[in-house]
Backbone as a printed PyTorch tensor [residue, N CA C, xyz], in Angstrom:
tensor([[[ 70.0120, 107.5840,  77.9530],
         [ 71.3210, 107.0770,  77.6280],
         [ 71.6250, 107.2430,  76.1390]],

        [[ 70.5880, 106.9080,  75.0390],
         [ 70.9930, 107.2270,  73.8520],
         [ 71.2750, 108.6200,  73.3520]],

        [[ 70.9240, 109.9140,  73.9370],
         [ 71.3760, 111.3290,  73.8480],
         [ 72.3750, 111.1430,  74.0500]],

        [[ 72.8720, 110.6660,  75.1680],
         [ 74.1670, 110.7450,  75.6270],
         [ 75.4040, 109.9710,  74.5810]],

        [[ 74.7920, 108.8800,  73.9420],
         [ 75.4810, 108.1050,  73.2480],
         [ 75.8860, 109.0190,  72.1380]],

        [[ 74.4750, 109.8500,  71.6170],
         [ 74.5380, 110.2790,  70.5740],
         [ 75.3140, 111.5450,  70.7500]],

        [[ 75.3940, 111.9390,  71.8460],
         [ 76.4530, 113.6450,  71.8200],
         [ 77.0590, 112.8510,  71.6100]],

        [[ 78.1650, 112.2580,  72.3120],
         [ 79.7570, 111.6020,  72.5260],
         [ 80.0900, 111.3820,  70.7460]],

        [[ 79.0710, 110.4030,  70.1440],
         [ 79.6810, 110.1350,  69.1380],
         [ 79.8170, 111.7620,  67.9420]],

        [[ 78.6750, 112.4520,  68.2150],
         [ 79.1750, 114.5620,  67.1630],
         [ 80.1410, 114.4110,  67.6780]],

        [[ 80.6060, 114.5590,  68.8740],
         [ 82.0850, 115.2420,  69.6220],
         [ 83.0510, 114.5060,  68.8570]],

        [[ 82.6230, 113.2670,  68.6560],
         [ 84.0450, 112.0880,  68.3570],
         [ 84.2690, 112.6950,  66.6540]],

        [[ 83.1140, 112.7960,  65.9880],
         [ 82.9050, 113.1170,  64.4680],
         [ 83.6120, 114.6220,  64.4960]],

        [[ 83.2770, 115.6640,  65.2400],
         [ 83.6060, 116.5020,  65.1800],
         [ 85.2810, 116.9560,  65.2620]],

        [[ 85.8030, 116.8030,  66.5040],
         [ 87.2760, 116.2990,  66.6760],
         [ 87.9420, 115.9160,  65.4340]],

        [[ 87.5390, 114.3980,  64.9800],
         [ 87.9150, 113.7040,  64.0830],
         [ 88.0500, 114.8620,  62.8430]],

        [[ 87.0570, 115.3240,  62.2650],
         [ 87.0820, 116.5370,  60.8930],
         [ 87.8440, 117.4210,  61.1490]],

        [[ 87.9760, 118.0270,  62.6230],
         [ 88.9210, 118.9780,  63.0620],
         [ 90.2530, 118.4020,  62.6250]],

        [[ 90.7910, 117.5720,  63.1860],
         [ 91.8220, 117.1200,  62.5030],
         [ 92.2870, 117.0780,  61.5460]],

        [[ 91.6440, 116.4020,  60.7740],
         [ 91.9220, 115.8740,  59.6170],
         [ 91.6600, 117.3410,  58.6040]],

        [[ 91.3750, 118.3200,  58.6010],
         [ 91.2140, 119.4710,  58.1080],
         [ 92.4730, 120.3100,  58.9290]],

        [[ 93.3570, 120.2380,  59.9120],
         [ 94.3020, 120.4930,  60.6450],
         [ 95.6170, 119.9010,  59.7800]],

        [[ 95.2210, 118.7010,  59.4450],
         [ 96.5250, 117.8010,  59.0220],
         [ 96.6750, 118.1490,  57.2290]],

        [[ 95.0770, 118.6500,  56.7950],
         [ 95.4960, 118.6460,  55.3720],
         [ 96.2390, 120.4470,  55.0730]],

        [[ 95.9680, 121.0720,  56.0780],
         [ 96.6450, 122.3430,  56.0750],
         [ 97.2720, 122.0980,  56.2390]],

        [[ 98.2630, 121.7620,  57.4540],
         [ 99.9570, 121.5710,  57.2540],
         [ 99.9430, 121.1450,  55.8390]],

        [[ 99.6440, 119.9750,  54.9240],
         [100.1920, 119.3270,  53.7170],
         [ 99.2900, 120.4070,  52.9900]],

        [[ 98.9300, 121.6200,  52.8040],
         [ 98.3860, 122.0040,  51.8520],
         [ 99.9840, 122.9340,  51.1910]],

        [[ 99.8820, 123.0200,  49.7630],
         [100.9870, 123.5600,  48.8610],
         [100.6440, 124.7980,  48.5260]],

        [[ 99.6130, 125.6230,  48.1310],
         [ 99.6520, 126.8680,  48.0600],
         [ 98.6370, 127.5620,  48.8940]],

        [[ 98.1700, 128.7540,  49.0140],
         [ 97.8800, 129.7760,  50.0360],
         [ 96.5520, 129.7410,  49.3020]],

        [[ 95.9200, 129.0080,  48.2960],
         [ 94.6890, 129.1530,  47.4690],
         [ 94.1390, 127.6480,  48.4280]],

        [[ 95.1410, 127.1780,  48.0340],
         [ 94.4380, 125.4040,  48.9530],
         [ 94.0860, 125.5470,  50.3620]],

        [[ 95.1630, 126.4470,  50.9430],
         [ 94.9250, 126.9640,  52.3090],
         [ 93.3540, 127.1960,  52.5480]],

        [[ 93.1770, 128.6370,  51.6640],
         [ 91.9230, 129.7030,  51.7910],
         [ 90.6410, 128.5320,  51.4800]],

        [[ 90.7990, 127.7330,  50.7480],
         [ 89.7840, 126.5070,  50.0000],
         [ 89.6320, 125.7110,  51.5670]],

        [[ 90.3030, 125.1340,  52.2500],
         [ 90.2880, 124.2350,  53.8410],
         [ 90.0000, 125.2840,  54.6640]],

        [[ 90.0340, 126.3470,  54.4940],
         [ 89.7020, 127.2910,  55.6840],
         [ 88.2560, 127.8170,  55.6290]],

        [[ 87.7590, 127.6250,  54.4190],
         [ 86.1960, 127.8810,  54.1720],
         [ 85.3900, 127.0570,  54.4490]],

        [[ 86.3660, 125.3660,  54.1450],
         [ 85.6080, 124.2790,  54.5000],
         [ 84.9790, 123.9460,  55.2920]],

        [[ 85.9610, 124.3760,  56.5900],
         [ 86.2670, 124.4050,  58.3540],
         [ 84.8600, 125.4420,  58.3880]],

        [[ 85.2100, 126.5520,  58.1510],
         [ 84.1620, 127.6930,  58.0580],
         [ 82.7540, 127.2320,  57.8860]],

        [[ 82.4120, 126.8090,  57.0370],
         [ 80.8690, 125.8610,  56.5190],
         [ 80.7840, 124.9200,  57.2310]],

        [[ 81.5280, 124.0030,  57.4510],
         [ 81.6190, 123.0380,  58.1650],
         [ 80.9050, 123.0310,  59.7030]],

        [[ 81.2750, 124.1830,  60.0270],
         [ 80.9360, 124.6690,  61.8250],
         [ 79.5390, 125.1470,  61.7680]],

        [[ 79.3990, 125.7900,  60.7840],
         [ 78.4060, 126.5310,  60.5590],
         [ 77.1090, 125.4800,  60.3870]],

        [[ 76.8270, 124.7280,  59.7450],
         [ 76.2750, 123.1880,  59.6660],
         [ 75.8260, 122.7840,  60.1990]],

        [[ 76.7260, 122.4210,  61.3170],
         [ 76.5210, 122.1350,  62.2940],
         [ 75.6840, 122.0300,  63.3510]],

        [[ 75.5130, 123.7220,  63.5960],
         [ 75.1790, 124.1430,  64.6130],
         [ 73.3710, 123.7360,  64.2870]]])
């Protein structure tokens, strides 16, 4: 049961960063801030795994 606890809550963490790296692109102001959240995302996944 605690594997199980423990996937659910990556998925929940994961989602959650997805987002919130989703939401700061819409509000990002130039195409440099863009490329900067898109590397983040990039490393981010990568990490992960």
């Amino acid at each position: 049961m605690n594997s199980v606890t423990s996937s659910w809550r990556q998925r929940r963490q994961a989602a959650r960063t997805r987002r919130a790296i989703d939401e700061a692109l819409a509000r990002s102001s130039s195409p440099a801030m863009r490329d900067e959240l898109l590397t983040l995302a990039s490393t981010r996944s990568h990490l992960r795994r």
